[in-house]
N, C-alpha and C positions, 0 to 999 in steps of 0.2 A: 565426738559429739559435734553437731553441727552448731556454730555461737549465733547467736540472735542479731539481726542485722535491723538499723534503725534507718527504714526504706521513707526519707525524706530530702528532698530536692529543693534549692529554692527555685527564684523565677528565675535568675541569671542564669541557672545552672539549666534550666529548662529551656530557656533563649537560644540558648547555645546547642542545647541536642538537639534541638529543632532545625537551627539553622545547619548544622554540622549533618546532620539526619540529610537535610531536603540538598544539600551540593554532591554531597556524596560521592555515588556511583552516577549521578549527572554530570558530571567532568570528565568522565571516563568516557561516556560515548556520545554520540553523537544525537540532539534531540531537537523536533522539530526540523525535522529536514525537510517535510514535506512541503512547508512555507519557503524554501530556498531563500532566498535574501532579506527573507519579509519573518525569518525564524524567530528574529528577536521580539519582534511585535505578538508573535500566537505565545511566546512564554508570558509578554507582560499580560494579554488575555488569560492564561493560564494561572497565571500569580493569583488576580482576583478572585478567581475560581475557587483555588486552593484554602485563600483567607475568607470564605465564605464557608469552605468543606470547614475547615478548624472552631467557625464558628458556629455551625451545627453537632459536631461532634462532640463541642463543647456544653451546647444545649442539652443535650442527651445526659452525659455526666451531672449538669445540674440540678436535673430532674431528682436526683438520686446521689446526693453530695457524696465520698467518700468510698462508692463504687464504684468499680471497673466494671470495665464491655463484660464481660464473663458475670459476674454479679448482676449488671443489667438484664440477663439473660434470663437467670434464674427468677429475677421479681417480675419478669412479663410473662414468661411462660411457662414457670413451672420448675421441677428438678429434674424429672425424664426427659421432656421436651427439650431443652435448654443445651441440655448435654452435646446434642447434635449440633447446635449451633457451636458450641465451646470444641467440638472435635474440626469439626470445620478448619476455626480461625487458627487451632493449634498446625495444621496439618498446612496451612494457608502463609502462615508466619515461619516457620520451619523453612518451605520449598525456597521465598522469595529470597528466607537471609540464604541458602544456598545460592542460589542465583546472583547475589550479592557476593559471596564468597568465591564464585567462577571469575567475575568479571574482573574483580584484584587478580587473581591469579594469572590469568590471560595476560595483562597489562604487565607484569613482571617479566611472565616468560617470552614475551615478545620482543621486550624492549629493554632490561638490562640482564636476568639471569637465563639468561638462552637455554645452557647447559642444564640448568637446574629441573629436576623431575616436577611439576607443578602439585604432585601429591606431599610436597614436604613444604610449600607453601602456604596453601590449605592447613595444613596440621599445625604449622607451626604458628600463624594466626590466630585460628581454633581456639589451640593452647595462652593465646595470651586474652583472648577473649573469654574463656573460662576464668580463666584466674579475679579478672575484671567484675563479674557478674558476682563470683563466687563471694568476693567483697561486699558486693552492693549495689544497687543503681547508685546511690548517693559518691561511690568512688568514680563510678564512671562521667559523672556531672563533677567531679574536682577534677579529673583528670584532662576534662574537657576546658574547662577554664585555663590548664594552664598552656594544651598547645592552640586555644581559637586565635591568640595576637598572629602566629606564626601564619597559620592557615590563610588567614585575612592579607597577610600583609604580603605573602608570597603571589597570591592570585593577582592582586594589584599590579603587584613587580612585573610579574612575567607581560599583561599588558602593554607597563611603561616601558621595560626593556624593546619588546616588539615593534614598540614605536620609536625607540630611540636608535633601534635598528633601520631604519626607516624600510619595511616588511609592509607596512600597514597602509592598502591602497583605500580608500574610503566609498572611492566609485563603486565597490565590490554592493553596496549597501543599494545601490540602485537597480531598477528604475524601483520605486516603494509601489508595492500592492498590481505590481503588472499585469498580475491575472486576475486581477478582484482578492475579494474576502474571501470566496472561496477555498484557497491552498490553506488560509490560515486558522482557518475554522477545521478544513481538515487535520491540521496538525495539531489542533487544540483535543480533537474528541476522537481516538479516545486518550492518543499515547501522552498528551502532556496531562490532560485532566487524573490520569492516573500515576503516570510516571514524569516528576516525581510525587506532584502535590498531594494526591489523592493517598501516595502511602503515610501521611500523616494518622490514618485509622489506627497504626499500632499504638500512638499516645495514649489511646484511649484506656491504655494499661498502666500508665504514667501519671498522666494529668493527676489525677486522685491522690498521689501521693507528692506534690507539690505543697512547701510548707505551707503556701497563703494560696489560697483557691478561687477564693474571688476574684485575683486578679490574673489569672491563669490565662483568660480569654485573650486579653489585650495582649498579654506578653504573648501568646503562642500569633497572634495576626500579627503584631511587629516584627516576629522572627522570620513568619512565612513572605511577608514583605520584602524583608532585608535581602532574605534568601531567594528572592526571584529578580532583585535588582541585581544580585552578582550574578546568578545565571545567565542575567541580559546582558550584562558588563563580555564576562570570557564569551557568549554567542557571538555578539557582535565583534570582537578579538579575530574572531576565529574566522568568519567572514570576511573580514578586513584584510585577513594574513592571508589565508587558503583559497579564498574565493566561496562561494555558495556550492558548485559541483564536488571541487577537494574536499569540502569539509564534509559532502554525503560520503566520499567513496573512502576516506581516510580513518582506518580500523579504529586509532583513538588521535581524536583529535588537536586535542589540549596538547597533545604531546608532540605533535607533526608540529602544528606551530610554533610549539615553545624552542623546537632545535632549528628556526629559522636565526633567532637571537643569533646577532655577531655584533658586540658593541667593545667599540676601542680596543678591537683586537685582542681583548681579555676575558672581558664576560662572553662565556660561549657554553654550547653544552647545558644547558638548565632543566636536563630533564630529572635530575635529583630531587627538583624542587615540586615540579610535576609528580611524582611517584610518592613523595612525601606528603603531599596535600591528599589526596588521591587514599594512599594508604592509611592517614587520619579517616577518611572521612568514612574507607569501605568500615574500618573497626567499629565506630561511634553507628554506623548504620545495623551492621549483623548484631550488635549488639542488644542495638534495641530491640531490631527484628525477635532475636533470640531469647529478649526477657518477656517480649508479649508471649512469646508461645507456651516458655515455662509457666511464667503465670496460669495461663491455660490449663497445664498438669496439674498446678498447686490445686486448682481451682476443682477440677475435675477428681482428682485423687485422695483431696484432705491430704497433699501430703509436703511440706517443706519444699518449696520451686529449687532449689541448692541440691537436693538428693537426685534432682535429674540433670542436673549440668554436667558434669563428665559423660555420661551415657550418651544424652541430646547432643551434644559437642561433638561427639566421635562421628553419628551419624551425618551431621551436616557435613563436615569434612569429606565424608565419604559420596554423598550425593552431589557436593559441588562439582568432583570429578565424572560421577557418573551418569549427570543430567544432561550430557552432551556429547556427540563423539570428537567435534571441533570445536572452536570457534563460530563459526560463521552459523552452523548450524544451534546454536546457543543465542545467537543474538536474532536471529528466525525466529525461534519460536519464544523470546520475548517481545515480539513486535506483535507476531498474530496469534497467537495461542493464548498468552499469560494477559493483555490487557482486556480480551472480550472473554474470556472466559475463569478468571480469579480478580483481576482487579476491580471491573466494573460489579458483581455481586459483591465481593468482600469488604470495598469501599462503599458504596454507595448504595445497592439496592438493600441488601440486608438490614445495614441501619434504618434505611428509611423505612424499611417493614417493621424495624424496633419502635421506630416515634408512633404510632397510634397507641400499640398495646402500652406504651411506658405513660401517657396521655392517662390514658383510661385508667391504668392501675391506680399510677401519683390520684389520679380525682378521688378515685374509690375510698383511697387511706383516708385521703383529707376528709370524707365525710361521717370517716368514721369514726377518726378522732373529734373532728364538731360535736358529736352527737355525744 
């Protein structure tokens, strides 16, 4: 018998998945390239963006205290109707945390287990991310609390190391805006406005079950804040270290940098710590990915989100391997496929087709209760 699980989070706890959510698989590769030296500028553009997405997202939720996207669905449009949207976002959430679940795997097999089959990486992941889920969201918000000191303090290190390497040329940062706003506007819309900021839509599954909800809004902009200033922090790192062209053509970056480190002839080698952060961050990501989508089933099925986690788990595992024949061809077709054709509907237009009808509905009640 499956035990009853008390799906409550505080804000800390939501700060954190937020923050841990939005660095993620943004460490892993390379964003913002199209800006070259000006990248770190289209993320601080892309931050505000993000903390403005969070607070629309969050608008919507309000409308309708205590439901989720999938719930929203059904009080705008219906129970037939609605369905479609709910298979959508299940089928939408599913693909990205696979996507998510490649790009760990690639960064392993490239860079410390060579040898290892990347099909037992995937699985074995999976398996710790079931387990995870099978707890609770609320385990996964404790678990989070206790490695973000680590996370935080590692990303820092690996900068100050870099510098104390002396790696870190700062002219790399110049000349600022050479080619106009233009490069950085392009690299704002669509791939940073989506990737990462815009995948905050799966909160939308979350939020609702944070213990204090009024304050949810503020905490989730301070996270998505905090979380676009480290992003600027390691971009600019990376710039510094690699140059602006190294850092486009460099498979994963953070990590080309981080094996620049040579300091006092001892600290060397810091890719453990890179792989570690990295490895937090893909788990806390598929994660969440993974419990919007269940929710979705629960939602859809009347049926306990827990009764489809081993099943759902197995399949991601299996399509993170089969979404792609390479590498190269996997980070392809998340550049041009996956942001104009699922990020930009799945974030942004759909919801915004939700705010009229949820408008209309919320008025309708309220007149009906008046009367």
């Amino acid at each position: 018998m499956i035990p009853k699980l008390t799906e409550k989070i505080s804000l800390w706890q939501l700060f954190i998945l937020i923050y841990v959510f939005e660095i993620g698989s943004s460490v892993v590769v390379d964003i913002g390239s199209d800006a070259k030296q000006d990248a770190w500028i289209a993320i601080l553009l892309a931050t505000g963006i993000g903390a403005v997405t969070i607070v629309f997202y969050h608008y919507l939720l309000n409308k309708k205290e205590g439901k989720n996207l999938f719930e929203l669905f059904e009080f705008c449009f219906g129970k037939y109707i609605s369905k479609v949207f709910t298979f959508g976002y299940i089928i939408y959430f599913f693909y990205i945390a696979s996507r998510v679940m490649r790009d760990f795997g690639e960064l392993l097999v490239s860079s410390i287990f060579e040898k290892t089959p990347i099909e037992f990486i995937s699985i074995t992941i999976t398996l710790v991310i079931i387990y995870l889920l099978y707890l609770g969201i609320e385990v996964l918000g404790r678990t989070s609390e206790i490695f973000l000191p680590y996370v935080f303090f590692f990303l820092i290190m690996v900068g100050l190391f870099i510098l104390f390497s002396g790696e870190i040329q700062f002219e790399n940062l110049q000349p600022v805006l050479a080619e106009g706003i233009g490069p950085v506007i392009k690299a704002v819309f669509p791939q940073l406005m989506t990737f990462p900021f815009g995948e905050v839509v799966a909160f939308m599954t979350i939020i609702p079950y944070v213990s204090s909800f009024k304050h949810a809004k503020k905490v989730s902009v301070v996270a998505i804040l905090f979380s676009g200033l480290m992003l600027t922090y390691t971009t600019i790192v990376l710039i510094t270290t690699l140059g602006a062209e190294m850092k486009a053509r460099a498979t994963f970056p953070l990590l080309s940098a981080a094996r620049e480190i040579s300091l006092l002839k001892f600290i060397e080698r810091v890719d453990l710590i890179v792989v570690f952060v990295v490895m937090f961050g893909i788990i806390v990501k598929v994660s969440v990915y993974f419990f919007a989508g269940l929710k979705g089933l629960e939602h859809l099925f009347s049926i306990p989100y827990r009764a489809f986690i081993f099943p759902m788990g197995t399949i991601i595992a299996f399509i993170s391997i089969a979404i792609s024949h390479n590498f190269a061809e996997h980070i392809e077709e998340g550049l041009v496929f996956v942001p104009y054709y699922l990020h930009l509907p799945f974030q942004y237009f759909i919801p915004l087709l939700l705010l009229p009808f949820l408008l209309w509905k919320t008025r309708q009640k309220n007149k009906k209760v008046n009367k």
